[in-house]
C-alpha positions as CSV (number, residue, x, y, z in Angstrom):
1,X,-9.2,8.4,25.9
2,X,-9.2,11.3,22.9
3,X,-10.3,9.6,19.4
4,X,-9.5,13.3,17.7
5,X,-7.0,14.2,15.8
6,X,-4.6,17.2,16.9
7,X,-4.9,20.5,15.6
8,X,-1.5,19.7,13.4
9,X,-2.9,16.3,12.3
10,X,-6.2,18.1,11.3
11,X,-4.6,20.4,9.7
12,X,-2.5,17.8,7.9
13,X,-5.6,15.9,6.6
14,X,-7.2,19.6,5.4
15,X,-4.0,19.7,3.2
16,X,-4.0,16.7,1.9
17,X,-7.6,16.5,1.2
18,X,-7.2,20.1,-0.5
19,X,-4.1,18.6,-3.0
20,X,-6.1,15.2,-3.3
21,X,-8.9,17.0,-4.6
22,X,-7.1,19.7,-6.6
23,X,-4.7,17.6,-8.6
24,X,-5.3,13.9,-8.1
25,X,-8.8,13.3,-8.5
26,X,-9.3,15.1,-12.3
27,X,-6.9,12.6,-13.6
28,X,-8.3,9.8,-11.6
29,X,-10.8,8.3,-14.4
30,X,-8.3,8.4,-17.5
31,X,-5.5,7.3,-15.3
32,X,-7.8,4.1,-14.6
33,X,-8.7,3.9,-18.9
34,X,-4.8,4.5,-19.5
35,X,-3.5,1.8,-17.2
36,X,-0.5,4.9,-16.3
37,X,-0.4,7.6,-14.4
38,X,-0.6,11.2,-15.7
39,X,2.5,12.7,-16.9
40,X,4.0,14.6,-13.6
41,X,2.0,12.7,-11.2
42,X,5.2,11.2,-9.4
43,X,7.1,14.6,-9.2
44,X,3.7,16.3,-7.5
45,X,3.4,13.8,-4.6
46,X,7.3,14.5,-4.0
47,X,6.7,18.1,-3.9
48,X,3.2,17.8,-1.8
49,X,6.0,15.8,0.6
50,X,3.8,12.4,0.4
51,X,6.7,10.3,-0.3
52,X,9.0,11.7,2.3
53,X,6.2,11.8,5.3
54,X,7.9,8.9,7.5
55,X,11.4,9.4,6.1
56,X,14.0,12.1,8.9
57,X,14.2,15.2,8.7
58,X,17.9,15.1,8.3
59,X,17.3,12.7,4.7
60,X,14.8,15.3,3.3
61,X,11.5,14.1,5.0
62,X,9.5,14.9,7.3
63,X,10.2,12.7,10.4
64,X,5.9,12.2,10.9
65,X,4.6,9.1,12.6
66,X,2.5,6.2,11.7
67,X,-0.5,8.1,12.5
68,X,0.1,11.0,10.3
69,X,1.0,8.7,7.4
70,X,-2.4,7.3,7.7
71,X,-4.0,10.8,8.0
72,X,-2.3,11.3,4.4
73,X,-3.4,7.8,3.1
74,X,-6.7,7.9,4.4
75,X,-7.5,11.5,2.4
76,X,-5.5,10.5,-0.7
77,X,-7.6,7.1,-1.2
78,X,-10.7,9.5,-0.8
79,X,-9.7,11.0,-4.1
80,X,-7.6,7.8,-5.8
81,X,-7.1,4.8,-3.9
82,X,-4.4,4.4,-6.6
83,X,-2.4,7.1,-5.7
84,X,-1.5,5.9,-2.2
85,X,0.7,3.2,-3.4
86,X,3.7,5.4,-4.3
87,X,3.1,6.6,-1.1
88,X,3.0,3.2,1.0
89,X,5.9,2.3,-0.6
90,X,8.1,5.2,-0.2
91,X,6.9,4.5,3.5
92,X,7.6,0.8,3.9
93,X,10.7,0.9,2.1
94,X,12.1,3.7,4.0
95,X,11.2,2.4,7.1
96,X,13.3,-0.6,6.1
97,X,16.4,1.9,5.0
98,X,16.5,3.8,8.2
99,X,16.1,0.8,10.2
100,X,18.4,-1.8,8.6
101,X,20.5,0.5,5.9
102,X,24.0,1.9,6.7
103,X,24.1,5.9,7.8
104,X,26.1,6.6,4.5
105,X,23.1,4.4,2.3
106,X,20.4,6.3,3.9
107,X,22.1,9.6,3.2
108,X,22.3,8.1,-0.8
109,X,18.9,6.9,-1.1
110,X,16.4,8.3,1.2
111,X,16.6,12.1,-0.1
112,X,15.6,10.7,-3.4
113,X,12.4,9.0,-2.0
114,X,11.3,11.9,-0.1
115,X,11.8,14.1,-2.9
116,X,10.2,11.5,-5.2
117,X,12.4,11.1,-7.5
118,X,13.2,8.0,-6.9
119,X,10.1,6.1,-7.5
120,X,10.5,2.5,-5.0
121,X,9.2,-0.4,-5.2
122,X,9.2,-4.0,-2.8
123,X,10.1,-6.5,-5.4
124,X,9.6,-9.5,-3.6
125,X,6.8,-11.9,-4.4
126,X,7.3,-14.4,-7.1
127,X,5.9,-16.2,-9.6
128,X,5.4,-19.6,-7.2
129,X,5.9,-18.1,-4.1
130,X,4.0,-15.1,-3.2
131,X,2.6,-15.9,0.7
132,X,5.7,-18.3,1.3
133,X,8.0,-15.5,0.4
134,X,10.8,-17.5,2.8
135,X,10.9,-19.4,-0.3
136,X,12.0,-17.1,-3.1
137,X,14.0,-18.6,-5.5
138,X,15.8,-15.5,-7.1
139,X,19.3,-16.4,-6.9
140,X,22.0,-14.2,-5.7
141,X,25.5,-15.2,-6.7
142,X,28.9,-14.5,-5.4
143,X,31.1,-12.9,-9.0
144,X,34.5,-11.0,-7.8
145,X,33.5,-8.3,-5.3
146,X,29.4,-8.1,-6.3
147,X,26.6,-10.4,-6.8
148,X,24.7,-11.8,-10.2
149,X,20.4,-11.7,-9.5
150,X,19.0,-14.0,-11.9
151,X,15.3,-14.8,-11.6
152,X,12.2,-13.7,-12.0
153,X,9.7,-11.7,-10.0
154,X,5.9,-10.9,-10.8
155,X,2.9,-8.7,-9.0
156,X,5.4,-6.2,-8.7
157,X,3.1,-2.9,-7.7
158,X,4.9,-0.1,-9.4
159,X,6.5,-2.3,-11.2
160,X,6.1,-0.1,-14.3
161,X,7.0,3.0,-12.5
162,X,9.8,2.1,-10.2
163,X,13.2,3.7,-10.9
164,X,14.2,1.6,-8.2
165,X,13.9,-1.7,-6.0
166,X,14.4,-3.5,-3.1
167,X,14.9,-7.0,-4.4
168,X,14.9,-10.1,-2.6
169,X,17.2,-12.7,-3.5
170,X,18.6,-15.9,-2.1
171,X,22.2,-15.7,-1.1
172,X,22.3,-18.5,1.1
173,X,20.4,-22.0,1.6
174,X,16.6,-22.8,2.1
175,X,14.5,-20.5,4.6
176,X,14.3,-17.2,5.7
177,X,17.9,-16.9,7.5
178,X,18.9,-17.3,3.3
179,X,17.1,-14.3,1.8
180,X,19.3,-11.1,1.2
181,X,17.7,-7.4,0.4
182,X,19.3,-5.5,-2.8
183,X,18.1,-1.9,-3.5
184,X,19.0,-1.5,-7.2
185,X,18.3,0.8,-9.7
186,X,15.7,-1.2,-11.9
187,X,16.7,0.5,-15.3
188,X,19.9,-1.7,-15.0
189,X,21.4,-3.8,-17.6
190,X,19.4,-7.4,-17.5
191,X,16.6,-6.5,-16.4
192,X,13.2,-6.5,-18.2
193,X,10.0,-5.3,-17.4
194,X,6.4,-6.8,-18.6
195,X,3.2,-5.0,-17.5
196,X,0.3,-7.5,-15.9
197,X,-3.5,-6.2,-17.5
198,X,-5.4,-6.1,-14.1
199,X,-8.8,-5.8,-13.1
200,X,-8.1,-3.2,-10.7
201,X,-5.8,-0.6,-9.8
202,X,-4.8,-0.4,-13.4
203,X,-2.4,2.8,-12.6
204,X,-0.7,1.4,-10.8
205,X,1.8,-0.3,-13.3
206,X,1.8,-4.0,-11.7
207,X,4.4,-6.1,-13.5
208,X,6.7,-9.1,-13.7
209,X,9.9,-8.3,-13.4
210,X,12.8,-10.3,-15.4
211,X,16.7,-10.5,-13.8
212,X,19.2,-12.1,-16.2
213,X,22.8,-11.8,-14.3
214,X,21.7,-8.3,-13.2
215,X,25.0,-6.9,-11.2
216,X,25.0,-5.6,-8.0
217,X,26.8,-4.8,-5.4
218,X,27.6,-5.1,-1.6
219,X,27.1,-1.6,-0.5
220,X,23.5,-2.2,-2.0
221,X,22.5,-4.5,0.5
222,X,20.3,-3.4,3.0
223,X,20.7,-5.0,6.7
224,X,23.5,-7.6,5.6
225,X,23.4,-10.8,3.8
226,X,20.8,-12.9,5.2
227,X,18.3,-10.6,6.8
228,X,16.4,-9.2,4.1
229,X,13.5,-11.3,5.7
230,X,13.1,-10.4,8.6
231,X,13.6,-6.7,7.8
232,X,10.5,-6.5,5.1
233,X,8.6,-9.3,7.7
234,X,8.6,-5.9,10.6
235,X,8.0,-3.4,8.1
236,X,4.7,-4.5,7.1
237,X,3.5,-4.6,11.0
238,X,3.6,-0.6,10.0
239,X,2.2,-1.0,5.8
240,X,-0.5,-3.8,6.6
241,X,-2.4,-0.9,8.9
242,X,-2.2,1.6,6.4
243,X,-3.5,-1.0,3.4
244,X,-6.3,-0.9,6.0
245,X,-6.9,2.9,6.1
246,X,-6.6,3.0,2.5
247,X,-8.9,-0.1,2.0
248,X,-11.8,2.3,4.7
249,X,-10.9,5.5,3.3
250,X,-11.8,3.9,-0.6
251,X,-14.8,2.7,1.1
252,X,-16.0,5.8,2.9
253,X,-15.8,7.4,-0.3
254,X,-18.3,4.8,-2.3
255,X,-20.8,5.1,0.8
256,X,-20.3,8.6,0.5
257,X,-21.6,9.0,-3.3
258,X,-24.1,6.5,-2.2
259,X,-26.0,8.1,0.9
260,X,-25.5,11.3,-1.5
261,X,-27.7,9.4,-4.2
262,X,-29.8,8.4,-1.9
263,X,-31.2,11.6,-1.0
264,X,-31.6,12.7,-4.2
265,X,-33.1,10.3,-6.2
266,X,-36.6,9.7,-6.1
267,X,-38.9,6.6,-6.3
268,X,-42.7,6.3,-5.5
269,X,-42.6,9.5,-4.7
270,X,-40.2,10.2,-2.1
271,X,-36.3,10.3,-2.0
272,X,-34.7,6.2,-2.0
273,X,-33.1,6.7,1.7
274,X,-36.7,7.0,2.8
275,X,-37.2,3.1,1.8
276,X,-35.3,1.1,4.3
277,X,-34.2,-1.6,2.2
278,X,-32.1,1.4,0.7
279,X,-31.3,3.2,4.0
280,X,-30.6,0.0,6.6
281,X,-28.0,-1.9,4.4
282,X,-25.7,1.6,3.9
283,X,-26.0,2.2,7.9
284,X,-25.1,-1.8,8.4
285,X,-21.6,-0.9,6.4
286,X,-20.9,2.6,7.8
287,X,-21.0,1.0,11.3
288,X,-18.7,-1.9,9.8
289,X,-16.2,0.6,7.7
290,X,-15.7,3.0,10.9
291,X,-15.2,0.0,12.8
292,X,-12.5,-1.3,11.0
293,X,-10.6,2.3,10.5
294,X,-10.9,2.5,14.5
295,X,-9.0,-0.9,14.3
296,X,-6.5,0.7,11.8
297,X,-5.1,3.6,13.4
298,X,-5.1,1.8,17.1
299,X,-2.8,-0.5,15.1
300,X,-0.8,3.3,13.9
301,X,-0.9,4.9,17.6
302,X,0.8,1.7,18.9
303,X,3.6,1.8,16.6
304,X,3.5,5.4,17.5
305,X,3.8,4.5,21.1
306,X,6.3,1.9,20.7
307,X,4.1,-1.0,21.5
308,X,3.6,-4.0,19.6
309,X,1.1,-4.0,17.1
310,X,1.4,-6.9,15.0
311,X,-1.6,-8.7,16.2
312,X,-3.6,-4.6,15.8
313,X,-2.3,-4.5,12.1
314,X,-3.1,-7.9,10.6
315,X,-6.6,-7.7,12.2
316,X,-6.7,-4.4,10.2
317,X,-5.4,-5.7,7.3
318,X,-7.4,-9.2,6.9
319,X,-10.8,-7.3,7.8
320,X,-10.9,-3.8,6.6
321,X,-10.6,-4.8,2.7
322,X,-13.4,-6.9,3.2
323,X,-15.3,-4.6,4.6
324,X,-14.6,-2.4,2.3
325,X,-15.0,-4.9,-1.0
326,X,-18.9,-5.5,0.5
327,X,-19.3,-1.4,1.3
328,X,-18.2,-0.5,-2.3
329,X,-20.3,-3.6,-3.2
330,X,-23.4,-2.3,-2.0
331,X,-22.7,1.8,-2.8
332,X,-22.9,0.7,-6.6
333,X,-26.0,-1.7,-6.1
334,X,-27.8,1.8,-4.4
335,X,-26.4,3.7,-7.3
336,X,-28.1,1.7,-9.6
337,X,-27.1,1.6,-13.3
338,X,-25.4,4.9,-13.1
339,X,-22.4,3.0,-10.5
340,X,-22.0,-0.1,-13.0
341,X,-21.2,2.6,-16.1
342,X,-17.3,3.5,-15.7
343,X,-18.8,7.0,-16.1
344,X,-19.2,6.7,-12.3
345,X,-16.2,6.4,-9.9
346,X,-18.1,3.7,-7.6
347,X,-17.2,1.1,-10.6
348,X,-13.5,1.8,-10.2
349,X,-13.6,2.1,-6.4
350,X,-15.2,-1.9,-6.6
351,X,-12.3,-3.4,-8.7
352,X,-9.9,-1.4,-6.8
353,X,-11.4,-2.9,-3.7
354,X,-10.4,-5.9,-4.2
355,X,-6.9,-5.5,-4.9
356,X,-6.6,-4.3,-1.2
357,X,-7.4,-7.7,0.1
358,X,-4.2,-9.1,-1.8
359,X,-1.6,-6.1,-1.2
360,X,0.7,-7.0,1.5
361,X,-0.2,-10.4,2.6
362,X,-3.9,-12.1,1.7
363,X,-6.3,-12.9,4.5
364,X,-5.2,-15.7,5.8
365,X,-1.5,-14.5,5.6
366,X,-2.3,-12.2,8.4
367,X,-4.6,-14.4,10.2
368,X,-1.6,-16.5,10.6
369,X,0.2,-13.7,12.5
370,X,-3.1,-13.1,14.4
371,X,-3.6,-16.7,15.1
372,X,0.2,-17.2,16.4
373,X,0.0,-13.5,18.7
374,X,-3.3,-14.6,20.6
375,X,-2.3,-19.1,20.6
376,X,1.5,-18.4,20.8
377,X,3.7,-19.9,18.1
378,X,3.5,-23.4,19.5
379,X,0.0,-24.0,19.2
380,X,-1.1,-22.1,16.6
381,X,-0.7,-23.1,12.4
C-alpha cells in the first residue's frame, strides 16, 4: 500500500502550486470584495490546462484521472478555494459529455471547455427543488423540430460567468425517467441572469437564472430525452470527492496560517503554541482534516480503478466540509483579532467554508446514498 504520489503527480501539484501562487492568490482578496473575478482569470486557468484536465486528449484535454484532478483542486483551494469551481465544473460537466454526449457533440463542445473558453456551468437546482432535483419543474416543450425551456433556476454557481449550461428540464412526466439535459449557450435570447449576494464564495458569480421560451434544440441534448438524471446523478460520484479535497485543501490552508501564528506570537512570555489550550485543539483538527482528505482521494483512486465509489465519495463529501467549517473555525479563533479583520485570508477561508457543505448535495443528501450503499435500497430511507 503506497499513499505517495508519483513522480508525474508530484510534479503536477509543484505546477499547480507554482501558478496558484503566482497568479491566483494576489487577486484572491479583491476578487472576494468585488463579488467577480479578475479580468482574465477564466482565459489563464484554460491556458494553465485546469479546465481540460479530465477532458481526452483527442478534444483538447489532457485525458488525467480523478486523482490528478484532485492533485490540481487540492493546490488551487490552497491559494483560492474560489477558483476551483470553474475547474470542478469543466470536470463534472465533461465527464457527463464524454460519457452521455454524441462523438460529433463532444468534438463541438469539449475543445472549448478545455481551452476555457467556454466557461460551464450545471444549471440544475431550483428554486423549490434543490435536494429533490427529480422534481424540477423547468418545462421542456415540443415547438416544430426544437424545444421551448421556460422556468426558472437559482444557486446557479457560475451563474454569472457561464457562457454556457447544461440545463435540466422536464420533457416528460413526474420523476427522474422525465428530466432531459440541454447544453445551451446561456447568452441566448430569453434568458436572464440575476446575481445572489452571498456570504461566501462571493466570486464565484452564484445566480438565478430566468428561461422565458428559451429555444433549443435536439442535437443539444446530452444522453437523450429522459436521462439527463441519471447522467448528472453518476457524475457527482466523481465531483462530490473533489468538493471534499477542495473543502481539506481550504482547511489545510487556515491551520496552516494558524500553527504559523502560533509560533510567532508571544504571550506570558513564550510563543502561544507552547500553551496547550492553543497547541491541542490545532493537532485535534489536523488529525481530523488529513483524515478526511485520505477518505477523499480513496474515493478518486477507486474511480481511477474502476471500482465503485459512491458510498467513498459521499462519506467524503458529507464529512470533509465539516471538518473543515470547524478547522477554519478554530484557525481564526488562534489568530485572534487579526483572522476576524478581512485583512486576513482566514475570514474568507471561514465563509467559504461553509459553502462547501452545500455544493453538490447537503449532508444528508449524501448520507442518503451512504445510508442506501451500506442497508441496501430496501431498508434504508
Amino acid at each position: 500500500m503506497d499513499f505517495s504520489f508519483t513522480d508525474e503527480q508530484q510534479a503536477l501539484a509543484d505546477k499547480v502550486k507554482a501558478f496558484a501562487d503566482e497568479t491566483i492568490a494576489p487577486h484572491a482578496a479583491l476578487d472576494d470584495r468585488e463579488r467577480t473575478f479578475w479580468s482574465g482569470f477564466f482565459a489563464e486557468l484554460g491556458r494553465a490546462g485546469l479546465t481540460g484536465l479530465a477532458i481526452a486528449q483527442e478534444h483538447g484535454g489532457r485525458g488525467l484521472g480523478a486523482v490528478e484532478v484532485g492533485i490540481a483542486v487540492e493546490q488551487l483551494a490552497r491559494a483560492e478555494a474560489t477558483a476551483c469551481y470553474p475547474v470542478l465544473n469543466a470536470a463534472l460537466i465533461g465527464g457527463i459529455i464524454g460519457r452521455s454526449g454524441t462523438p460529433e457533440q463532444q468534438a463541438r463542445w469539449l475543445p472549448a471547455v478545455a481551452a476555457g473558453d467556454a466557461v460551464v456551468a450545471l444549471v440544475l437546482t431550483e428554486p423549490e427543488h434543490g435536494t429533490d432535483a427529480a422534481a424540477i419543474e423547468l418545462q421542456a416543450r415540443r415547438d416544430g423540430d426544437g424545444w421551448l425551456l421556460t422556468g426558472t433556476k437559482t444557486s446557479i454557481m457560475l451563474g454569472m460567468h457561464a457562457t454556457h449550461g447544461l440545463v435540466f428540464a422536464r420533457t416528460g412526466d413526474d420523476g427522474a425517467r422525465g428530466v432531459t439535459a440541454f447544453f445551451v449557450p446561456l447568452n441566448r435570447e430569453g434568458i436572464t441572469r440575476e446575481r445572489l449576494d452571498d456570504l461566501g464564495v462571493r466570486a464565484g458569480g452564484r445566480a438565478t437564472l430566468r428561461f422565458a421560451d428559451v429555444r433549443a434544440s435536439d442535437d443539444e441534448i446530452v444522453g437523450g430525452v429522459g436521462e439527463g438524471f441519471s447522467g448528472v446523478m453518476r457524475g457527482f460520484d466523481h465531483s462530490r470527492a473533489l468538493i471534499a479535497v477542495l473543502a481539506v485543501a481550504n482547511a489545510q490552508a487556515a491551520l496552516d496560517d494558524a500553527l504559523a501564528y502560533a509560533r510567532e506570537r508571544e504571550s506570558f512570555g513564550k510563543p502561544i503554541g507552547k500553551h496547550q489550550g492553543v497547541s491541542f485543539p490545532l493537532v485535534e483538527h489536523a488529525t481530523r482534516v488529513h483524515a478526511a482528505r485520505l477518505l477523499a482521494f480513496e474515493a478518486l483512486w477507486r474511480s481511477d480503478a474502476g471500482l465503485d465509489h459512491r458510498a467513498e465519495a459521499n462519506m467524503a463529501k458529507w464529512w470533509a466540509p465539516r471538518v473543515g467549517v470547524d478547522a477554519a473555525h478554530q484557525a481564526l479563533l488562534t489568530l485572534g483579532h487579526r483572522g476576524w479583520s478581512d485583512d486576513h485570508p482566514v475570514s474568507r477561508r471561514v465563509r467559504d467554508a461553509i459553502g462547501q457543505e452545500i455544493a453538490d448535495g447537503t449532508e444528508n443528501a449524501t448520507k442518503l446514498v451512504v445510508a442506501r450503499e451500506l442497508l441496501g435500497r430496501e431498508h434504508a430511507p
